[in-house]
Structures are given as C-alpha cells and as structure tokens.
C-alpha positions as CSV (number, residue, x, y, z in Angstrom):
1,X,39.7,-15.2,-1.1
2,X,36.8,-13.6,-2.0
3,X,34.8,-10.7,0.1
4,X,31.3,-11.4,0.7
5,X,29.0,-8.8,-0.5
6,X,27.0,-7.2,2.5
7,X,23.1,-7.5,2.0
8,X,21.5,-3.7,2.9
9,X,18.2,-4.4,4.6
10,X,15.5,-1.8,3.2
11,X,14.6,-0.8,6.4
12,X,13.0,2.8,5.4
13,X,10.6,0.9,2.4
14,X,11.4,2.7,-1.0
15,X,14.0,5.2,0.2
16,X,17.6,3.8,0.3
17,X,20.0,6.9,-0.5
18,X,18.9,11.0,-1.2
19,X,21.2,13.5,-2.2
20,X,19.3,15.8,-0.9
21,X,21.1,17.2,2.3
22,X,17.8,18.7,3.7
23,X,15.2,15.2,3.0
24,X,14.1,13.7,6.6
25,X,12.9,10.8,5.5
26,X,9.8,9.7,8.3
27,X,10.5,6.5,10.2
28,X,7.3,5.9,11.8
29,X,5.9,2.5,10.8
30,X,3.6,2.3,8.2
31,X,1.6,-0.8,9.1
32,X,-0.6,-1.6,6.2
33,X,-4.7,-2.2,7.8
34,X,-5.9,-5.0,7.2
35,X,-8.9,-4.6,4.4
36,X,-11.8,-7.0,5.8
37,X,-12.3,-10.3,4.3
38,X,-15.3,-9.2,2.2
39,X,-13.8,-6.6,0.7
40,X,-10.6,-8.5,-0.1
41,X,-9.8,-9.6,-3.9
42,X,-8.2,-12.8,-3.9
43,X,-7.2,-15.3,-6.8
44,X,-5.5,-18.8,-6.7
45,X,-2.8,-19.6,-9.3
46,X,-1.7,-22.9,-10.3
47,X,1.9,-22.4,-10.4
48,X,4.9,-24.9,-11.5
49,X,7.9,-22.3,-12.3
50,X,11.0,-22.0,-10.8
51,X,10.2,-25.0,-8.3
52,X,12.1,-27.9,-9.7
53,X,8.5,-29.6,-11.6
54,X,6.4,-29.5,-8.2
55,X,3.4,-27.9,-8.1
56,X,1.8,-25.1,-5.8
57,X,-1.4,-23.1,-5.3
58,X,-0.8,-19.5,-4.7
59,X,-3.0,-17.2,-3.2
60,X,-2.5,-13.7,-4.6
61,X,-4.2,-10.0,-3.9
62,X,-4.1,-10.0,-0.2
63,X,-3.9,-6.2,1.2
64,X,-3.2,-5.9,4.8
65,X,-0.5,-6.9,6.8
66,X,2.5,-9.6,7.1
67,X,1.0,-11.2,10.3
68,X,-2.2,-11.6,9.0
69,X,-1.2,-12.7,6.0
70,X,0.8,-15.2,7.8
71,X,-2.3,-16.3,10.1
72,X,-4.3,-16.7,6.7
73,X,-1.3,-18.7,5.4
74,X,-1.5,-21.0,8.8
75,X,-4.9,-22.2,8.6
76,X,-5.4,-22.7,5.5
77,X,-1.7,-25.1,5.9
78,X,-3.6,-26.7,8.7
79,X,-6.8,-27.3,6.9
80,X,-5.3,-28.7,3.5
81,X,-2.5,-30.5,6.0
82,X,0.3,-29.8,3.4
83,X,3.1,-26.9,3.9
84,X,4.0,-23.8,2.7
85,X,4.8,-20.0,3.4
86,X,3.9,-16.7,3.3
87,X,5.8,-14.0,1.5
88,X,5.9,-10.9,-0.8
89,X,1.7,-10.8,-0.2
90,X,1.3,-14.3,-1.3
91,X,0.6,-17.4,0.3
92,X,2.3,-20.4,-1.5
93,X,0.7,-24.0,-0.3
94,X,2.3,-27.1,-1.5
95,X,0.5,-29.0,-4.3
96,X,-2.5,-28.6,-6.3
97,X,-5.3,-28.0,-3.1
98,X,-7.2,-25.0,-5.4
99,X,-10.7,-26.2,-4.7
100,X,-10.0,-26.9,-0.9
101,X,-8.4,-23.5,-0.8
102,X,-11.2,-21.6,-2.4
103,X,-14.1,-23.6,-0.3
104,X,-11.8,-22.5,3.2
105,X,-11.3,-19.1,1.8
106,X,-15.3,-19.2,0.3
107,X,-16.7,-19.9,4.0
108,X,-14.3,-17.5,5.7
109,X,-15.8,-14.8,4.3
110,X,-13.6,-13.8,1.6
111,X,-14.2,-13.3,-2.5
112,X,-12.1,-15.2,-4.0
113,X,-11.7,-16.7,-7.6
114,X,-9.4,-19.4,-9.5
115,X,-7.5,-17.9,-11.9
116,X,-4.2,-19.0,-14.5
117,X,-3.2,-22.7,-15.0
C-alpha cells in the first residue's frame, strides 16, 4: 500500500524552510489593500486550455485582496448568470461573456480592456 504524500500549506507566503538558526520570520498578516477600481488594470482573456474544449473568460490584473476579488467574482457570476470561481488573482467565468464582462466591469468603475483570443 502506498503512503499518501502530505500537502505542506504555505502558511508563512514565500518562506517554507531557513537554515539560518537566528531568521524570525514575521507572522503578522500581510493583507494586500485593495487598489481602487480606477486605478485597477484589468484584461479579459479568451481562454480554452486545459478545460476539456469549453470556453472561459478570465479576468486578469486584479491587485487587492482574496475577498474582494471574490465579491468582484460574485457579481459579475450573477450578472452574466453563468458560474465560475475566483483564484490565484483571476476570476474565471464560464463561457465566452467578454463584452458583458467589460460593460459590468466598464460601469463599475474599473479600466479594463480585452486582450488574447
């Protein structure tokens, strides 16, 4: 029987192991603030890879935080009524919903522009 190999979460961000017997690494959260939507970058991919021949928009350049990108990620789920997620600092919806995605994204305040496929 085979032994399962144990996941390490990455709980201290870029730091996993120091030889260094006098490094204190700093625990204190380092919540990432939100930039406002004006002066957030954004660009929507078409993207078809790695997802069995479906297709999905993807919203990339977000800078801020998970839960915010994961409120972003809700509405605009709600407003093209398909599903998706939020991860890594992208927002993947379901489908090809590009133009709905940059009028939502236009009138919430943020730039934004279509970019790749």
């Amino acid at each position: 029987m085979a032994k399962k190999k144990k996941k390490l979460k990455n709980i201290t961000g870029d730091v996993v192991y120091s030889t260094n017997s006098s490094f204190d690494y700093d625990y204190s959260a380092e919540d990432e603030d939100t930039l406002a939507p004006d002066e957030q970058d954004l660009r929507i991919w078409l993207d078809k890879k790695n997802r069995g021949g479906k297709t999905a928009s993807v919203v990339k350049g977000f800078i801020g935080s998970q839960d915010d990108l994961k409120d972003l990620a809700k509405v605009l789920k709600s407003k093209c009524g398909v599903g998706g997620s939020a991860k890594d600092g992208e927002i993947i919806i379901q489908g090809d919903h590009r133009d709905k995605i940059l009028k939502i994204l236009i009138d919430s305040g943020f730039k934004v522009k279509k970019a790749g496929g």
